[in-house]
C-alpha positions as CSV (number, residue, x, y, z in Angstrom):
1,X,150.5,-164.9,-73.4
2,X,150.4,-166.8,-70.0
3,X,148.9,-169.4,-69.6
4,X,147.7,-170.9,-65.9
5,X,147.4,-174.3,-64.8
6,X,144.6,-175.1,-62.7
7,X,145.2,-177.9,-60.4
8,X,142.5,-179.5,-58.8
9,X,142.6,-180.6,-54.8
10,X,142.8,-184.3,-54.0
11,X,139.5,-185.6,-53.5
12,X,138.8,-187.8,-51.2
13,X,138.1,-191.5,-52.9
14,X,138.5,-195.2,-53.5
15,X,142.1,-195.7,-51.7
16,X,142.8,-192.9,-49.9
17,X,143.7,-193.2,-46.4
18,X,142.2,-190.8,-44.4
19,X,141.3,-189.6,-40.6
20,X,138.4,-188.0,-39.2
21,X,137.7,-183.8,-39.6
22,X,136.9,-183.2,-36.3
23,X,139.4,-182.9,-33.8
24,X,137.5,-183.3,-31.0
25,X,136.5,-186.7,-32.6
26,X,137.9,-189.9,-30.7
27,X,138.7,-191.2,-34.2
28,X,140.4,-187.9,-34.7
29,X,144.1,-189.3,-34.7
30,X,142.8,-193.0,-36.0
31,X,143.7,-194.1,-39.8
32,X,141.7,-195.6,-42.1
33,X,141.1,-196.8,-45.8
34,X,138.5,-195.5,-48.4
35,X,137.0,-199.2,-49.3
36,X,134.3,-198.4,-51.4
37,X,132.9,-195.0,-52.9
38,X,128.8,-194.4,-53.1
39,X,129.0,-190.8,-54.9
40,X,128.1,-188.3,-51.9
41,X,129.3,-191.3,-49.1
42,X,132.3,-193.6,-48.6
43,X,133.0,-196.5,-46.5
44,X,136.1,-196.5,-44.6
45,X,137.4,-199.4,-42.9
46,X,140.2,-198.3,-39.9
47,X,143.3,-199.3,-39.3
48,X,142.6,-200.0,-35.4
49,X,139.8,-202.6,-35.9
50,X,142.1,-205.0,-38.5
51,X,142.5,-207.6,-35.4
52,X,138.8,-207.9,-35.7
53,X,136.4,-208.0,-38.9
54,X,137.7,-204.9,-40.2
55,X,135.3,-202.1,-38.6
56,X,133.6,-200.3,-41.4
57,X,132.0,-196.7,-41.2
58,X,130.2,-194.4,-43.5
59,X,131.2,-191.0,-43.7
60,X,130.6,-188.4,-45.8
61,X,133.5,-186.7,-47.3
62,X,133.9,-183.1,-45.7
63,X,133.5,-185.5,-42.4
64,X,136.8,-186.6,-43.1
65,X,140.7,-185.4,-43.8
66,X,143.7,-187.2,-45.7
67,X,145.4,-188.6,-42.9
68,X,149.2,-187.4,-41.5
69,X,151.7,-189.1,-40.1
70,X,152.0,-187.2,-36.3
């Protein structure tokens, strides 16, 4: 009998550093941080605003992508 693992996709939460969906997005290519989680919603704070008081956004998750390094 074989047996067959079902893996689930990463899910996009707490921690993960991600990048917009939408490629023709200006934030398209910027990265950012999963800072807090509200169930359909997360907050993401990106990388390019740190000089100032970390810019924050809320997104929900199909608006966004696990970032890659170019």
């Amino acid at each position: 009998m074989r047996t067959f693992a079902y893996i689930e996709p990463p899910i996009i939460g707490l921690g993960s550093i991600v990048a917009h969906a939408d490629p023709y997005r200006t934030l398209y290519v910027a990265r950012g941080e999963v800072i807090q989680d509200l169930g359909d919603e997360v907050i993401v704070a990106w990388d390019h605003w740190q000089n100032e008081s970390k810019k924050t956004d809320r997104y929900f998750r199909d608006e966004l992508r696990f970032w890659q390094p170019q």
